[in-house]
N, C-alpha and C positions, 0 to 999 in steps of 0.2 A: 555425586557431583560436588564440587567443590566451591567455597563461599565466591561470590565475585564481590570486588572492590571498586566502586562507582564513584565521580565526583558528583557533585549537586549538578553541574552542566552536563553532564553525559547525556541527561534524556535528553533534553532539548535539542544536542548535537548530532545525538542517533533521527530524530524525523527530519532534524534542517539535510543529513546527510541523505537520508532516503530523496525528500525532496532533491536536492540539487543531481542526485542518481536518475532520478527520474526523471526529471526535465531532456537531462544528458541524453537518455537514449529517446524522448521524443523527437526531439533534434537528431539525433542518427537517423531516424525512420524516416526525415525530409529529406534527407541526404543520400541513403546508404541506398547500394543498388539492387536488384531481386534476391542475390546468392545470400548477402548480408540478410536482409530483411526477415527470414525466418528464425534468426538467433535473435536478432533484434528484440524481434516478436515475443518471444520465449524469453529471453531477459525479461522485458518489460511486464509481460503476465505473471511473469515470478514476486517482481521488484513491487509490484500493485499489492499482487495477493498478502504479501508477507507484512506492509505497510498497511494495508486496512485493517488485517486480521489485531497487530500489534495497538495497532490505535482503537479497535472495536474493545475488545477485550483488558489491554493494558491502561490505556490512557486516560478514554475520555470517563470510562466507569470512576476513576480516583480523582478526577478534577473539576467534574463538573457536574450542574444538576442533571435530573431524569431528562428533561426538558431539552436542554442545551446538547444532552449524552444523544438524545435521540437525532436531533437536528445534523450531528454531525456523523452519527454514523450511516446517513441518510446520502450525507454528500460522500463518505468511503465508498456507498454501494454502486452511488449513481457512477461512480471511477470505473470500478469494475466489470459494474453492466455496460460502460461503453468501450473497456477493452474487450471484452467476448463478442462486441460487435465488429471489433474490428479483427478478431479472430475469423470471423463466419465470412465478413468480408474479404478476407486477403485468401480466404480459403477458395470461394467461387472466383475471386478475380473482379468483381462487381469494380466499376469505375467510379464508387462512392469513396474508395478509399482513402483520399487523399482530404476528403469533404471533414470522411468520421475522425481522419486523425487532426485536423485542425479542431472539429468538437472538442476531441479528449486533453488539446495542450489548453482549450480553452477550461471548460471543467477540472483539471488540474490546478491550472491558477487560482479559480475561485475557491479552490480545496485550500490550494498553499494559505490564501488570505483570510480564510478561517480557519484555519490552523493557526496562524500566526496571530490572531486577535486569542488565540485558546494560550498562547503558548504565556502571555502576561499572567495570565490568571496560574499557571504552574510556576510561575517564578517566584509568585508570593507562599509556594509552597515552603515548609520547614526544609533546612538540607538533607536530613535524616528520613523525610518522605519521598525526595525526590532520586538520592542514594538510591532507596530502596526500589521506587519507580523505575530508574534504570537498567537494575538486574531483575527486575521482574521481566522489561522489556527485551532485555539480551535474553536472558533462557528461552523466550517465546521466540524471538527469534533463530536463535539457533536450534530449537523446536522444529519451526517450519522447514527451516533450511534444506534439514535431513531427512524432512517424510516431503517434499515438493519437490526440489533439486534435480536429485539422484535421476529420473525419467523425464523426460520428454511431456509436457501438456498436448495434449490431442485435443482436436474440434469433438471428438467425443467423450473425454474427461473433463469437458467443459458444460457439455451436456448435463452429464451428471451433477458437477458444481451445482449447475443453473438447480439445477431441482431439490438440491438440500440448500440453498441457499439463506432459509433461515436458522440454519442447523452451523454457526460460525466454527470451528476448535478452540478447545478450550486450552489456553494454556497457563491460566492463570493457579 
C-alpha cells in the first residue's frame, strides 16, 4: 500500500463529513418513499458502522483519556444499537418506526455535540500527529469499506454483529 499524504485538517474534515453524510440520509429516510427506504437503510448502516468503528479504534484511543475514550465510545454504541433497532423495525413493519427514527436524528445530534467539544482537544494536537491521525483513519476506512460494502446487511448479519458486539475490528 502506498504512503497517504494528509493535511493537519483532513481528520477533522473526514468525521465533520461523515457527520453532515449522515444527517443527509437521516433526512432522506423522513422523506424518501418505501422502494427508496431500504438503500437508505443500507447506506445508513453502513455510513454508522464505518464511522463508529473509525472513531472507536482511530480517534478517541489517540486524543483522549480512558475516561473520556470510554464515554464516547459509549454514545458510538448507543448509534448503533439504535440503528439495528430500526433495522428489526422496518423489517416487521412495526408502526414505531418513524418514533425510533426521530430517536436516532436525536442521538446523533448529541453524538455530533460531543464530538465537536472532542474535536477542540484534536486541534491542539501537533500537525504531524494529526497528518498521521488521518491516514490512520483513511486506511481503516477504506478497510471497512471493502470487507462491509461489497454485500448487502441482513436483519441476520445484524444478528451476528449484535453478539460479537464487543469484539470491535481492528484496524489500527
Amino acid at each position: 500500500m502506498t504512503d497517504m499524504v494528509s493535511s493537519p485538517n483532513q481528520a477533522l474534515s473526514m468525521l465533520r463529513a461523515d457527520h453532515g453524510y449522515i444527517k443527509h440520509l437521516l433526512a432522506d429516510l423522513q422523506t424518501c418513499g418505501q422502494v427508496e427506504q431500504q438503500k437508505v437503510l443500507a447506506d445508513l448502516f453502513l455510513g454508522l458502522r464505518i464511522h463508529s468503528v473509525v472513531e472507536q479504534q482511530i480517534v478517541y484511543p489517540s486524543v483522549c483519556n480512558s475516561e473520556d475514550r470510554e464515554r464516547l465510545a459509549d454514545s458510538s454504541k448507543d448509534l448503533y444499537t439504535m440503528l439495528s433497532m430500526m433495522l428489526a423495525l422496518e423489517a416487521s413493519g412495526d408502526g414505531e418506526f418513524a418514533e425510533t427514527l426521530k430517536d436516532l436524528a436525536k442521538k446523533f445530534e448529541q453524538h455530533v455535540s460531543t464530538d465537536e467539544h472532542m474535536f477542540s482537544h484534536l486541534q491542539s494536537e501537533s500537525q504531524n500527529n494529526l497528518c498521521s491521525l488521518a491516514d490512520k483513519m483513511a486506511s481503516c476506512r477504506v478497510e471497512l469499506e471493502a470487507k462491509l460494502a461489497p454485500r448487502k446487511v441482513t436483519i441476520e448479519d445484524h444478528a451476528r454483529m449484535k453478539l460479537r458486539n464487543k469484539r470491535q475490528p481492528r484496524c489500527a
